[in-house]
C-alpha positions as CSV (number, residue, x, y, z in Angstrom):
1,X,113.9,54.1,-169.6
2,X,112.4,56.3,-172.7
3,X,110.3,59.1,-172.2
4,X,108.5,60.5,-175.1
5,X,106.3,63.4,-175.6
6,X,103.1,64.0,-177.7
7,X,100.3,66.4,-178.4
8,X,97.1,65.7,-177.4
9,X,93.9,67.7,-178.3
10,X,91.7,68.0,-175.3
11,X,87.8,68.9,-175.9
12,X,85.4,69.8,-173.4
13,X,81.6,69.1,-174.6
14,X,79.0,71.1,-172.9
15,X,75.3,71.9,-174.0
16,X,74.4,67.9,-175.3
17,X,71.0,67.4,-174.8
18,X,70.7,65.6,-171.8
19,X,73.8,64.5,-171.1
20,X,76.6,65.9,-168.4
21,X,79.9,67.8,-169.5
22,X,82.0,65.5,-171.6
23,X,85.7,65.4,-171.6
24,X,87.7,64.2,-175.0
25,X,91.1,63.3,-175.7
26,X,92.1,62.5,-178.8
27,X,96.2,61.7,-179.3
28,X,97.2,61.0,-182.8
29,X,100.7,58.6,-182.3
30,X,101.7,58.0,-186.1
31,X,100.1,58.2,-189.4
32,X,97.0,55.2,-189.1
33,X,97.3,55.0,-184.9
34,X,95.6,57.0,-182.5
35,X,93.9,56.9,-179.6
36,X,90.6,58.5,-177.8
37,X,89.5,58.8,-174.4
38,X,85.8,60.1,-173.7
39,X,84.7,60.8,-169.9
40,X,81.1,61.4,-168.8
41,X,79.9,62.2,-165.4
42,X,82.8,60.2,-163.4
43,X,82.9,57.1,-166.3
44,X,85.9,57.0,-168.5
45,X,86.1,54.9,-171.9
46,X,89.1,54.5,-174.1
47,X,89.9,52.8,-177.5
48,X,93.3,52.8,-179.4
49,X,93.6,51.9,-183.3
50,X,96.7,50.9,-185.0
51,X,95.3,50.7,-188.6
52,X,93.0,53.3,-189.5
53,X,92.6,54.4,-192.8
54,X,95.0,56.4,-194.5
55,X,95.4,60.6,-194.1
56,X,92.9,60.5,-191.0
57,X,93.5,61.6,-187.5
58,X,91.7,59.4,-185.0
59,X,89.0,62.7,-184.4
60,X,88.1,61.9,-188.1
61,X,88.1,57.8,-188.1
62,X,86.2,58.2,-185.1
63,X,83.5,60.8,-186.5
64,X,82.7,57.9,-189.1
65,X,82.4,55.0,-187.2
66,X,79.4,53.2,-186.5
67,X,78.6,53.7,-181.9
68,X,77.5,49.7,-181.7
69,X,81.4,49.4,-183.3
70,X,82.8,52.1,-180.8
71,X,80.7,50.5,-177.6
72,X,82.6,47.2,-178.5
73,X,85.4,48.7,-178.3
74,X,85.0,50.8,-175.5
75,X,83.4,47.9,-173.7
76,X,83.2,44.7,-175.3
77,X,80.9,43.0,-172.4
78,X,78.2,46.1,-173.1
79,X,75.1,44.7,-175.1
80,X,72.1,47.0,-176.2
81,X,69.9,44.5,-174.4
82,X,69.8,42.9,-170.5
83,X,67.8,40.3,-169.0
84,X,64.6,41.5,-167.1
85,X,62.7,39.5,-164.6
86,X,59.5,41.9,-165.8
87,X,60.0,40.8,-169.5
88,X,60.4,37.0,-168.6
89,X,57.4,36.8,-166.3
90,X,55.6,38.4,-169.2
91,X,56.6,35.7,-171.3
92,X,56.4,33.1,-168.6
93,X,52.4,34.2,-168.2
94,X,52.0,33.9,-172.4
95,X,53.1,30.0,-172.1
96,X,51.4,29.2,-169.1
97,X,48.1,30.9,-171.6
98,X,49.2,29.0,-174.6
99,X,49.5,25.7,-172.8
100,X,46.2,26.1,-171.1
101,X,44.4,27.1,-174.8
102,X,45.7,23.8,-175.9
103,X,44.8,21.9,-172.7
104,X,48.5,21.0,-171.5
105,X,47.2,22.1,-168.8
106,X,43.9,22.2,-166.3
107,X,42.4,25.3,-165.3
108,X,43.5,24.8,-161.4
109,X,47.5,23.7,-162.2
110,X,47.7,26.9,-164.9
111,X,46.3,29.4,-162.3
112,X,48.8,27.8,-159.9
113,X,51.6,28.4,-162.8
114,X,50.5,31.6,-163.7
115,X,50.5,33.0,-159.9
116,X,54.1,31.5,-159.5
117,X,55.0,33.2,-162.7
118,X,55.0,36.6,-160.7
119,X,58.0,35.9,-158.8
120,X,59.9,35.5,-161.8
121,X,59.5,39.7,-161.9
122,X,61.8,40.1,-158.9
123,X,65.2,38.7,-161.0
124,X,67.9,40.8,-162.0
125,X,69.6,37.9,-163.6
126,X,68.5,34.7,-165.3
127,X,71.8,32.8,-163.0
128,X,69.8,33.3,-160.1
129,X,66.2,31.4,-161.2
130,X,68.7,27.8,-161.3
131,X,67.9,27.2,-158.1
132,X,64.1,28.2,-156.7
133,X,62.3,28.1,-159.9
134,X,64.5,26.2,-162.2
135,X,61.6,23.4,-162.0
136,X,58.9,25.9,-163.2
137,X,61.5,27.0,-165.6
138,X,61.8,23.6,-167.2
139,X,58.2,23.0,-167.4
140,X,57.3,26.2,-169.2
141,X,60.5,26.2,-171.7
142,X,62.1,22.7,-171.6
143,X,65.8,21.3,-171.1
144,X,67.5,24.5,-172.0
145,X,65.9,27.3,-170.9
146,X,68.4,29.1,-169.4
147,X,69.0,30.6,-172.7
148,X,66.2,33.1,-172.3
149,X,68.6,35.3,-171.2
150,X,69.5,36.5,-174.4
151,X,65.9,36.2,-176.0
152,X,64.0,39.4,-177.1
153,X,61.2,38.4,-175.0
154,X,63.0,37.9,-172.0
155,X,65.1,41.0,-172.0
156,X,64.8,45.3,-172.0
157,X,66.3,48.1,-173.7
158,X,69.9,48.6,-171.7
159,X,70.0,52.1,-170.7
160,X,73.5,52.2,-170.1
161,X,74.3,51.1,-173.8
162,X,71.7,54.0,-175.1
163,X,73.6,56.9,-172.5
164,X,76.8,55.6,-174.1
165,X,75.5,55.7,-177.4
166,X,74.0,59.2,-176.9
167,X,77.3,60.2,-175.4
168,X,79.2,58.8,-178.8
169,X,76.7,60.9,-180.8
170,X,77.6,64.3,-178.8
171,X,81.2,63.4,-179.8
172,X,81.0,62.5,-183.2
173,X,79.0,65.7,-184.0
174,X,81.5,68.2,-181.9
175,X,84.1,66.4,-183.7
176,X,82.7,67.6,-187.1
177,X,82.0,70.7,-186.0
178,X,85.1,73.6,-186.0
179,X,87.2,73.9,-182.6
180,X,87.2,77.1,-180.6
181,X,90.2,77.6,-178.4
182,X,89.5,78.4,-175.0
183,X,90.3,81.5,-173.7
C-alpha cells in the first residue's frame, strides 16, 4: 500500500447573496491536474481534470470556465430545463384551440379535449402519461409524442440547475478575489 500526502486549500464562502455557507476544496496533484470539491447546504459536487491548460492551478482553470461546462461535470444528468405537467397542459389546451380554429374538431369533442387537458397539469414526468392519457396524447401530437419531454413548451426553468449555477458564480468570483487566512 502507498500513502501519499498533498496540500489542499480549503475556502469557506459566506455572504453570497442568497445562497447558504459554501465549502471549497481545491487540490492541485501535478502541473495540468487538479481537482475541486464545492458543498452547499448538505450537497457535495466534485470534478477532477487531468489536462488543464498550462501554469494554472485548478482555482484558476476553474474561475474561467463556462457553469453549463462545470454543471456537466459536476452532474452530467442536470439539464437547465425539466418536464412540467403545467407547461404541457398549456400546450396541450393551444392544440386542442388550433385544431378546433381549423375545424379538426366540433365544438362538443374540443371542450371534451380541452377539459381532459387539465389533468395533464398533475404530471411530474412525461413516463407516467403512457398509460391514462397516452390516447389523448396521440391525438393531440401524433405517433411520437413522448418527445415533448424535452420540448420548450412542454418544460420549466430547473431550479436546481439555476441554485447550482448561482453557487458556481459565488465560487468563481471568491476565487478571483485575494484569500484571507483565518484566524
Amino acid at each position: 500500500m502507498k500513502v501519499e500526502t498533498s496540500t489542499v486549500t480549503k475556502l469557506y464562502i459566506t455572504g453570497a447573496v442568497n445562497l447558504d455557507p459554501i465549502t471549497v476544496f481545491l487540490e492541485d496533484f501535478e502541473p495540468k491536474r487538479g481537482k475541486i470539491t464545492v458543498s452547499c447546504w448538505g450537497k457535495s459536487w466534485t470534478a477532477s481534470w487531468g489536462g488543464m491548460w498550462d501554469g494554472v492551478t485548478v482555482g484558476q482553470f476553474f474561475r474561467k470556465l463556462n457553469a453549463s461546462y462545470i454543471i456537466g461535470y459536476f452532474d452530467s444528468q442536470m439539464r437547465s430545463r425539466q418536464f412540467s405537467g403545467e407547461a404541457l397542459a398549456a400546450k396541450a389546451r393551444r392544440q386542442v384551440l388550433k385544431e378546433r380554429r381549423t375545424f379538426c374538431y366540433g365544438r362538443d369533442e374540443a371542450r371534451e379535449l380541452y377539459d381532459e387537458v387539465e389533468d395533464l397539469r398533475d404530471y411530474s414526468s412525461i413516463d407516467h402519461l403512457h398509460g391514462a392519457h397516452s390516447e389523448l396524447m396521440h391525438k393531440l401530437f401524433g405517433d411520437e409524442w413522448w418527445h415533448l419531454a424535452s420540448d420548450n413548451d412542454a418544460t420549466e426553468p430547473n431550479p436546481e440547475y439555476d441554485y447550482l449555477e448561482r453557487i458556481i458564480a459565488a465560487v468563481q468570483q471568491a476565487l478571483a478575489e485575494p484569500v484571507t487566512a483565518a484566524a
